[in-house]
N, C-alpha and C positions, 0 to 999 in steps of 0.2 A: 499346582495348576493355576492357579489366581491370579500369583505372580507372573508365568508365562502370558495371560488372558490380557493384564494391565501392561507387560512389556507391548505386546501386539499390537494395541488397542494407541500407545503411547506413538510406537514408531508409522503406523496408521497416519497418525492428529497430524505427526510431524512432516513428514513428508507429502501431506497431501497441500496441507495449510489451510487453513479457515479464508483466511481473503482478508481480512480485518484490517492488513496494510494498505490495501487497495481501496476499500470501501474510505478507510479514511482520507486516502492520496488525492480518490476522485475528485470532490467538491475543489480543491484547488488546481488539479489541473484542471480541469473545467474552465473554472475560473479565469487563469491563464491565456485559455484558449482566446475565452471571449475579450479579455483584456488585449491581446494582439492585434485585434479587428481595430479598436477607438484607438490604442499608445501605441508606442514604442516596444519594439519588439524584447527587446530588454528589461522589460516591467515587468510582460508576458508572460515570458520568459523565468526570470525570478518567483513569478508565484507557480508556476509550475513544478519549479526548482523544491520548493518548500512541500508540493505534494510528491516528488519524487525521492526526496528524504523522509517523511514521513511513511514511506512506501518498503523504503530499507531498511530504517529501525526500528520498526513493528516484526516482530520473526514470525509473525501467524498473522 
């Protein structure tokens, strides 16, 4: 029974996901955003970039 409890519980975590990619992605697309308004949209752009990777290799 334990083991059925922690499979459960496992496929749960997994598929809901914590956000933890997100939380961390924001602060740079943020970033980004406001960086577009002053530069070049390709700066902007780029640090977006960096939070939208961060967003994808975080799996939770």
């Amino acid at each position: 029974m334990g083991q059925k409890l922690l499979f459960t519980i496992a496929i749960g975590i997994l598929f809901s996901g914590c956000g933890v990619g997100s939380v961390v992605a924001l602060p740079f697309k943020a970033a980004g955003a406001a960086v577009n308004v002053v530069a070049p949209d390709v700066v902007g752009d780029t640090i977006s970039g960096v939070g939208d990777v961060a967003d994808t290799v975080i799996p939770f």
